[in-house]
N, C-alpha and C positions, 0 to 999 in steps of 0.2 A: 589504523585510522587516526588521521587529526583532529576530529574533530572533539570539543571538550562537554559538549549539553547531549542529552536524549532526546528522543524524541517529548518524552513527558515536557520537557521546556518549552514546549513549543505549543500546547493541547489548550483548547477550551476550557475552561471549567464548567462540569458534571455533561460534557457533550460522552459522546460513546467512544471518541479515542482514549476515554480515561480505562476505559476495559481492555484496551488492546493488550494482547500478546508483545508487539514492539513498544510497549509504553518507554521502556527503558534502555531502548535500542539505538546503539548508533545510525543516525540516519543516515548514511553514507552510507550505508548497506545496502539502504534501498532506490541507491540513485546510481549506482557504479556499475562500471562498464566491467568489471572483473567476474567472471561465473561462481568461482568460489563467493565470493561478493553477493550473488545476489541469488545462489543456493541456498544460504545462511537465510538471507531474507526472508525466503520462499519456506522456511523450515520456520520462521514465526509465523508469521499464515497460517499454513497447517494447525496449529495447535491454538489461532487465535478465536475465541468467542463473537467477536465484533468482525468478521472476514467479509461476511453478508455485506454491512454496512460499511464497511471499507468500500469495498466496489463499488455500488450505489452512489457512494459518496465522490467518486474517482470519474465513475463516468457521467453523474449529472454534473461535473464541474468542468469534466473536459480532461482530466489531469492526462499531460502530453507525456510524460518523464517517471522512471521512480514501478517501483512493486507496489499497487496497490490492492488488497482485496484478492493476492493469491496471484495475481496478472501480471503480464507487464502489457509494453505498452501497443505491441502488437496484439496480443489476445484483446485488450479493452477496443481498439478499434475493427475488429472481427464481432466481438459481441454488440459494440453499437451499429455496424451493420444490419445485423441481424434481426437487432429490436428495428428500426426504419423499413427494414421491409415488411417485416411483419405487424407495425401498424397499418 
């Protein structure tokens, strides 16, 4: 990976990606087209406290791109399906 910051460089202060699992994650992990790539990603997920709120956060915003909340970006647009029909 090239790139040089984590994701911590990038977080709110005291919002909840300060808990995450990838706080300290290259974030190319979680945008790459590579499986190994984005198996890694999916393996901070797993173990991350704030996974809920990731999501949440992912698909009230839309996010098109990227692992977020255990997803990618097929599963996020499957679950907002899901919620639209079933309001």
């Amino acid at each position: 990976m090239s790139t040089s910051f984590a994701l911590a460089d990038l977080l709110t202060s005291g919002s909840w990606q300060e808990d995450a699992a990838c706080r300290d994650a290259d974030p190319e992990l979680f945008f790459s087209n590579d499986e190994t790539d984005r198996e890694q990603a999916l393996s901070y997920c797993a173990a991350c406290p704030v996974r809920v709120e990731c999501l949440e956060h992912a698909l009230a915003t839309r996010e098109a791109y990227g692992i977020w909340g255990g997803t990618d970006e097929t599963e996020r647009k499957r679950l907002l399906r899901r919620r639209r029909r079933a309001a």
